[in-house]
Structure formats: structure tokens, C-alpha cells
C-alpha positions as a Python dict, from the first residue, in 0.01 Angstrom:
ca = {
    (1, 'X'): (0, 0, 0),
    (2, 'X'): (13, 337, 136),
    (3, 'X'): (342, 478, 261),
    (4, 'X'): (287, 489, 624),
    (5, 'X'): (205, 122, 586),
    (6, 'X'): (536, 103, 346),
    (7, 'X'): (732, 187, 621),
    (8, 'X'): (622, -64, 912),
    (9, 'X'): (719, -298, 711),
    (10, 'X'): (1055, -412, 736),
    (11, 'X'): (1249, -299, 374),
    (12, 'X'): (1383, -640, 321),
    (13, 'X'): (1018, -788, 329),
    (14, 'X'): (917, -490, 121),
    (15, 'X'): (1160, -612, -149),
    (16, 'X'): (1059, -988, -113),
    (17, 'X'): (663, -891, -187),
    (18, 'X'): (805, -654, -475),
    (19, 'X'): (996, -946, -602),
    (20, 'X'): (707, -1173, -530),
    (21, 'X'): (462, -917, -744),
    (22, 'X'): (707, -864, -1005),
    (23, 'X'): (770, -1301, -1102),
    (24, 'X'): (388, -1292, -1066),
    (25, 'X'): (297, -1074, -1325),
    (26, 'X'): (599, -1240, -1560),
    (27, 'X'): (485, -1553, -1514),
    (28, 'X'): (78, -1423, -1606),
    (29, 'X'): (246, -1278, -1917),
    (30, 'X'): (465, -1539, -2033),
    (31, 'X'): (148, -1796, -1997),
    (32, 'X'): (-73, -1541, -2174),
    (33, 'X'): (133, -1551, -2436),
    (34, 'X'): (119, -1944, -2490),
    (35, 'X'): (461, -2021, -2326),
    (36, 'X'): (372, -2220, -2011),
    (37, 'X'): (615, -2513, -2005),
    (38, 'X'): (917, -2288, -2122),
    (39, 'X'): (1198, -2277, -1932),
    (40, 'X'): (1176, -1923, -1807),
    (41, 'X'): (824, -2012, -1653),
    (42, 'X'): (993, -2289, -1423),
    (43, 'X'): (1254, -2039, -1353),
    (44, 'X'): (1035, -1801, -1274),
    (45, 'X'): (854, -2055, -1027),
    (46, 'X'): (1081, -2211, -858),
    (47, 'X'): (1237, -1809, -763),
    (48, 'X'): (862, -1740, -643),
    (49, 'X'): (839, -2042, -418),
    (50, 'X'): (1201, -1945, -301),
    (51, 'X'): (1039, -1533, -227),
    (52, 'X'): (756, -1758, -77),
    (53, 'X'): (896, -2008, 180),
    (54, 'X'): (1110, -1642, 274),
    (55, 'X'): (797, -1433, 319),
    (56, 'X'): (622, -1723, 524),
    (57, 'X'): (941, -1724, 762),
    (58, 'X'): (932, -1367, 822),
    (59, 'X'): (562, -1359, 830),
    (60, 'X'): (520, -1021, 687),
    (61, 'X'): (191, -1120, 526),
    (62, 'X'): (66, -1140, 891),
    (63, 'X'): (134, -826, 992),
    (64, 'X'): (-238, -573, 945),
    (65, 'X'): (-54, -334, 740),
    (66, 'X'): (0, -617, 487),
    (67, 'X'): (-370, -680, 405),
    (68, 'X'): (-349, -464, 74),
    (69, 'X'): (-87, -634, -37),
    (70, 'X'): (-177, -997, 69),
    (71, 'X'): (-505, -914, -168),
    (72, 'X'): (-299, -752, -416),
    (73, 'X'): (-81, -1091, -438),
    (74, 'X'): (-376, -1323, -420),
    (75, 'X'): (-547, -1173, -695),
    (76, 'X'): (-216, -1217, -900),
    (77, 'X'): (-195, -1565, -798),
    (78, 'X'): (-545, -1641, -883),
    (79, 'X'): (-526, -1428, -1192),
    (80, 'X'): (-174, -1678, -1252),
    (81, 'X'): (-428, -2006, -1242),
    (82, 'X'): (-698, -1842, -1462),
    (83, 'X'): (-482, -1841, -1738),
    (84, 'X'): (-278, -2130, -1679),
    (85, 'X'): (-633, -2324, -1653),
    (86, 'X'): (-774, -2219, -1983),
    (87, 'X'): (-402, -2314, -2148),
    (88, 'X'): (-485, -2659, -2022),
    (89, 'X'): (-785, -2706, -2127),
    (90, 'X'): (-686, -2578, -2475),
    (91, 'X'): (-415, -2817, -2451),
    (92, 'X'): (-662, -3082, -2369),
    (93, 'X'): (-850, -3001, -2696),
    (94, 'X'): (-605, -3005, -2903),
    (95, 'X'): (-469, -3335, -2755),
    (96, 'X'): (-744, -3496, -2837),
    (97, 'X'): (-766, -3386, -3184),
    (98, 'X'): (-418, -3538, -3267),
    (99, 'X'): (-580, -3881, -3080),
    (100, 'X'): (-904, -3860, -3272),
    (101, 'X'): (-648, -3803, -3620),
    (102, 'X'): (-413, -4082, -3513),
    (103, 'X'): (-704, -4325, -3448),
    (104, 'X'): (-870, -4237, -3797),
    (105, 'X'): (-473, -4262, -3966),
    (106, 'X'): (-445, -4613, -3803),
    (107, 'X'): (-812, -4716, -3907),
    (108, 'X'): (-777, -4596, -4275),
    (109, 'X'): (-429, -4791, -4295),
    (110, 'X'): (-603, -5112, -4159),
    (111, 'X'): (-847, -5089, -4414),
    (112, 'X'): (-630, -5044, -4736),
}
């Protein structure tokens, strides 16, 4: 966002995108890093829906000066499912591993 843009905006909306930005890109790196159902991730998302439900109030995505940073923030969000999507469906994998060993356990103790 350039500054003349910056400054239309209201500074306490400012600070609830650059909050909104900031849990965004922890949240990315925390799930990058395997950690998605740690505590700190809910934290982190139940602070962003807070910043959220106060941005949608003020309606400062709205505004024409805020269409850099409404793409900015949807590409973290979308960036934010990417990676959460590809944890589950190594999760999924790996569940069904354990299943597939837990069936074969329970067969092979039938049979002795």
C-alpha cells in the first residue's frame, strides 16, 4: 500500500490489517512447520477472526484505497489453506497406514 493510500485510511484500521497480516503469516509458518493443531495455531485463529469480525464492522476493506491490501490478505489467506490442505492430506495418509497396520496386527493375532 502506498503512503498516500496509508493515510486515508483510518490508523486504527491500519493497525487491525497489520495485525491481520502479521497472525496470517504466523499461522502459514507454524503449519509449515507441521504444527497445525497446536495450541498457538487456535490462538492465533481465534485473534484473526476477532481482527476480522472488527475489520468487517469498520469496513475498511471496502474502501478503493484498500484493494492492495484486500489482495495482499487474500493471497495470505489462500496461501494459509494451501498448506493447511496438503497437512491434511498427509495426515490422511498416514492415518490410513496405522489402519492398514492395525487391521494386519488384528488379522495375524486371529490367525496364531
Amino acid at each position: 500500500m502506498n503512503k498516500k493510500a496509508a493515510d486515508m485510511i483510518p490508523d486504527e484500521n491500519t493497525h487491525l490489517l497489520d495485525e491481520l497480516q502479521s497472525l496470517l503469516e504466523k499461522q502459514i509458518e507454524l503449519a509449515r512447520q507441521g504444527n497445525p493443531a497446536g495450541k498457538q495455531v487456535e490462538l492465533l485463529s481465534e485473534q484473526a477472526g476477532h481482527l476480522v469480525g472488527k475489520i468487517a464492522q469498520a469496513r475498511t476493506l471496502e474502501l478503493p484505497e484498500s484493494k492492495n491490501r484486500r489482495e495482499q490478505l487474500q493471497k495470505l489467506y489462500e496461501g494459509l489453506c494451501l498448506v493447511l490442505t496438503a497437512q491434511k492430506a498427509d495426515m490422511t495418509a498416514k492415518l490410513s497406514q496405522i489402519r492398514k497396520g492395525k487391521k494386519t496386527i488384528g488379522t495375524y493375532r486371529a490367525n496364531i
